[in-house]
SESE-474912 format. One line per field, with one value per atom (N, C-alpha, C): residue number from 1; residue in one letter; atom name; x, y, z. Coordinates in steps of 0.2 Angstrom, whole numbers, plus 5000, padded with zeros to 4 digits. Atoms other than C-alpha are relative to their C-alpha. Layout:
N
resi	c(NUM_...) .
resn	c(A_...) .
name	c(CA_...) .
u	c(X_...) .
v	c(Y_...) .
w	c(Z_...) .
// end
This chain:
93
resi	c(1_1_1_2_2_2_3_3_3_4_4_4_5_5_5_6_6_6_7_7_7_8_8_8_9_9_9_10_10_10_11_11_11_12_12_12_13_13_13_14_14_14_15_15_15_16_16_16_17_17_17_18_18_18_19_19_19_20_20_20_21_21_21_22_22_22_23_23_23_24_24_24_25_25_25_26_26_26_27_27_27_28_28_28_29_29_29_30_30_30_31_31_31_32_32_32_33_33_33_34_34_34_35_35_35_36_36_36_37_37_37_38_38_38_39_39_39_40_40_40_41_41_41_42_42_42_43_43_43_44_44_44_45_45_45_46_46_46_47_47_47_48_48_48_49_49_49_50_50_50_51_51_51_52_52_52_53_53_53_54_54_54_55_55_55_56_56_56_57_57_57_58_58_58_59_59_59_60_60_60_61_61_61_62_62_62_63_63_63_64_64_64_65_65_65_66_66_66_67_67_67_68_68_68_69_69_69_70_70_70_71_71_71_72_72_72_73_73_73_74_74_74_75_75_75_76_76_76_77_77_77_78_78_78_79_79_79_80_80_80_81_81_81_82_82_82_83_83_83_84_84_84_85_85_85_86_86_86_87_87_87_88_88_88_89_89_89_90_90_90_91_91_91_92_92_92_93_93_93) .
resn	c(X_X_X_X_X_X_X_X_X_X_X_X_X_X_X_X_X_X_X_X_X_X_X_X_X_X_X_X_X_X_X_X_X_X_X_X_X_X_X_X_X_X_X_X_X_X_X_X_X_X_X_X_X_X_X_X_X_X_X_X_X_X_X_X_X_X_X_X_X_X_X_X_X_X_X_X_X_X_X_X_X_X_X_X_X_X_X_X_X_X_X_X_X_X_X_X_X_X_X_X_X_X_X_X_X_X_X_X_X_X_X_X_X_X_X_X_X_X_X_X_X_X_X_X_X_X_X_X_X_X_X_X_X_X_X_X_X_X_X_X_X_X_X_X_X_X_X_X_X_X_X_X_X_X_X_X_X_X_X_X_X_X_X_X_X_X_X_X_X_X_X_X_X_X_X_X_X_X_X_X_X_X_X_X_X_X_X_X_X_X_X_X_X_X_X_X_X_X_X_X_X_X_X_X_X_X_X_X_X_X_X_X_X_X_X_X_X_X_X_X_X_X_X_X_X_X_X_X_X_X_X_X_X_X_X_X_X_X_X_X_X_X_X_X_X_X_X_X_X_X_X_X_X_X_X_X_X_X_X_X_X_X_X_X_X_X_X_X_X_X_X_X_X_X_X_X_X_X_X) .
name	c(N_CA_C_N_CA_C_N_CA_C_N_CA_C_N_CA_C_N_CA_C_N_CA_C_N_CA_C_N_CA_C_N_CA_C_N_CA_C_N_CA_C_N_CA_C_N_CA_C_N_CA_C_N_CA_C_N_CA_C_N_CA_C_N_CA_C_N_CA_C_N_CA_C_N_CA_C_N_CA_C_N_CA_C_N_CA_C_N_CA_C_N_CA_C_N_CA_C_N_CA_C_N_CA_C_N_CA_C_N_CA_C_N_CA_C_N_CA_C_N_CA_C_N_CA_C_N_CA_C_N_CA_C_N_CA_C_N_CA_C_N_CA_C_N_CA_C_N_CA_C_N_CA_C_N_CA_C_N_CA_C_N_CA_C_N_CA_C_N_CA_C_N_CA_C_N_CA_C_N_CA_C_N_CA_C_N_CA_C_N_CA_C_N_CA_C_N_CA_C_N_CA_C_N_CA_C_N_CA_C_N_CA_C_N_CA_C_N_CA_C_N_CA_C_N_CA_C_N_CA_C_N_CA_C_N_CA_C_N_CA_C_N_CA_C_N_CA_C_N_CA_C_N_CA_C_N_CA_C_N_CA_C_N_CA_C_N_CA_C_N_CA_C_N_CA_C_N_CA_C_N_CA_C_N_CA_C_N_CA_C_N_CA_C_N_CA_C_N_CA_C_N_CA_C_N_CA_C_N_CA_C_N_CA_C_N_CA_C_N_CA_C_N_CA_C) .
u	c(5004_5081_4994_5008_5062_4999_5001_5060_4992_5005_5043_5000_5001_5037_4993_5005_5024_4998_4999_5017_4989_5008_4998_4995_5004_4984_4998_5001_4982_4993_5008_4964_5002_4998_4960_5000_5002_4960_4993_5007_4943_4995_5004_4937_5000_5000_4932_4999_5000_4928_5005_4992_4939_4995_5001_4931_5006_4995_4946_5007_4992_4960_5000_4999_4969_5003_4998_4973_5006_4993_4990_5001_4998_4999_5006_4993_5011_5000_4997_5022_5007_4994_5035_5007_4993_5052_5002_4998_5058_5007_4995_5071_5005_4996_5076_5002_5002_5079_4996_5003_5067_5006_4995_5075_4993_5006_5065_5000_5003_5057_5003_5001_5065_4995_5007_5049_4996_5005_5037_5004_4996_5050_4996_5001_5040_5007_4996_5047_4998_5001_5047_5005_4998_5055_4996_5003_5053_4997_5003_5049_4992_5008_5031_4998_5000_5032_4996_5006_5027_4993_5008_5012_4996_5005_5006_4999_5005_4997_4997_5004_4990_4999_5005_4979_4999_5001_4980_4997_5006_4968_5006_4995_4984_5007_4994_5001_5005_4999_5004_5001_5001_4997_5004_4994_5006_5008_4992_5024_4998_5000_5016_5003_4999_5014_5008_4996_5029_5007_4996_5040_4997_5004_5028_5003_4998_5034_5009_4991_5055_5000_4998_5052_5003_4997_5063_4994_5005_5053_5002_5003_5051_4995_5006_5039_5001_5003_5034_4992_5004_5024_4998_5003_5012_5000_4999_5013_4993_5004_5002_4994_5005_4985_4998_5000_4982_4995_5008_4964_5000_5001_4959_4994_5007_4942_5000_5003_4931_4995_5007_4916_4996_5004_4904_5001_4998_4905_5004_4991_4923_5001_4998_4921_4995_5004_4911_5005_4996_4924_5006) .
v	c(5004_4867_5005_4996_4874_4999_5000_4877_5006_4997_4881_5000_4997_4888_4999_5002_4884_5002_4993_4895_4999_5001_4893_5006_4994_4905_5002_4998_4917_5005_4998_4924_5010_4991_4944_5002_4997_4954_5004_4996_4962_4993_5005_4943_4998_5003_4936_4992_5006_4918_4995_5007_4901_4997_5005_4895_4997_5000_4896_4998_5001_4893_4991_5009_4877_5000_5000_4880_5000_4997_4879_5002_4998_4887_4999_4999_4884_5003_4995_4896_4999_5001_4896_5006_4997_4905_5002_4997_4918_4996_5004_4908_5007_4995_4925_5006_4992_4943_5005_4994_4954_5007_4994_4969_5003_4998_4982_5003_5003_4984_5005_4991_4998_5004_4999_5002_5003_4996_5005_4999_4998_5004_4997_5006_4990_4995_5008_4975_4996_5007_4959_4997_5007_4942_4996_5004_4929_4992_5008_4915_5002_5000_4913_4996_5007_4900_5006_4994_4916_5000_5000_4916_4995_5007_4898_5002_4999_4899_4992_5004_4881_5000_5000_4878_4993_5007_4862_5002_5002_4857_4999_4999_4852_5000_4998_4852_4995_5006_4835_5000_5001_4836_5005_4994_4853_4993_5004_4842_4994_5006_4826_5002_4996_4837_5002_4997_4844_4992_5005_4826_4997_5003_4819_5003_4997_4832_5003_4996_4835_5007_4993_4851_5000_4998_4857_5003_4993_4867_5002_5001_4875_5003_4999_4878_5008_4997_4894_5002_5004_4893_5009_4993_4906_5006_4996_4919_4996_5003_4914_5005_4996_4922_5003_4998_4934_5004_4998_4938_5005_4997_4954_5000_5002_4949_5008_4995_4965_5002_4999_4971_5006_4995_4981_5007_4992_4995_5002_4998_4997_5005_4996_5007_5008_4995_5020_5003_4998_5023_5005) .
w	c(4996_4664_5003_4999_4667_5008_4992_4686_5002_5000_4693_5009_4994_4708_5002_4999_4719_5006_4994_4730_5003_4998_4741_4999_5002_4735_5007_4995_4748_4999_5001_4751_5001_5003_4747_5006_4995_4759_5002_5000_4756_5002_5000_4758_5009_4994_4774_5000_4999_4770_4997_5002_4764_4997_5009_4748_4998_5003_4741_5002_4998_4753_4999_5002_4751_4993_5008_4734_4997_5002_4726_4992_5007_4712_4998_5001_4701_4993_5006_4689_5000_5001_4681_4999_4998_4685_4990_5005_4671_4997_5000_4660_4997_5004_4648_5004_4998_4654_4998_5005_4649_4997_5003_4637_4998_5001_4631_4993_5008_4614_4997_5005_4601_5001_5001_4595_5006_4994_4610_5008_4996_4623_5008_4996_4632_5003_4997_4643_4998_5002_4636_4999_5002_4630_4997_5004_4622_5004_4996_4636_5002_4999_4636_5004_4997_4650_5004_4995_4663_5000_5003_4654_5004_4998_4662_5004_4992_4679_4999_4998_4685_5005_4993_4699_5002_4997_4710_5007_4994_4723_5009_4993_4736_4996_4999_4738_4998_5002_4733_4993_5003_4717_4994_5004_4712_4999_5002_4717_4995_5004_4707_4994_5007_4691_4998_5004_4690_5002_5000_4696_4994_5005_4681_4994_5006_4668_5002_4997_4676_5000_4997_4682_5007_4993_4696_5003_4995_4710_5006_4993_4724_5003_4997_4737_5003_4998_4743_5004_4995_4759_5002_4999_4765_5004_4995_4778_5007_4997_4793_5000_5000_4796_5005_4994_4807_5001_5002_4810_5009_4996_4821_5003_4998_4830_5004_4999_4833_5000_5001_4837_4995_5005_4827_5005_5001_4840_5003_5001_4842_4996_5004_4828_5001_4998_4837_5008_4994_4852_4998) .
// end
């Protein structure tokens, strides 16, 4: 059974505005174990599902998709936001 994860985009730390917040993500949960290659002594497998990344608009739409196509899930919810308000010359004391 294919189980995905669905986790909210959290914005960068270099960014300061919210274009982008609001946005969910879903991925999909490792089915194999990675092993590592003879050869070049890489990590891989063979489930190429990790590979997917989709981008939904809400949180609804993520759970639709994956009730739509019988994927398990779960949610993974964000930390909270904790913004340091400061003045410009704060950084001169």
């Amino acid at each position: 059974m294919t189980i995905a994860r669905i986790s909210e985009v959290e914005r960068k730390t270099t960014q300061s505005g919210k274009a982008n917040a609001g946005r969910w993500l879903l991925e999909f949960e490792r089915q194999q174990p990675q092993r590592a290659d003879p050869l070049t002594g890489w990590n891989g497998s063979g489930d190429t599902n990790t590979q997917v990344r989709l981008s939904f608009k809400t949180k609804e739409a993520a759970i639709a998709y994956c009730k739509k196509h019988g994927l398990q899930y779960h949610l993974l919810p964000s930390g909270p936001v904790r913004l340091k308000i400061q003045a410009y010359a704060d950084n001169f004391r």
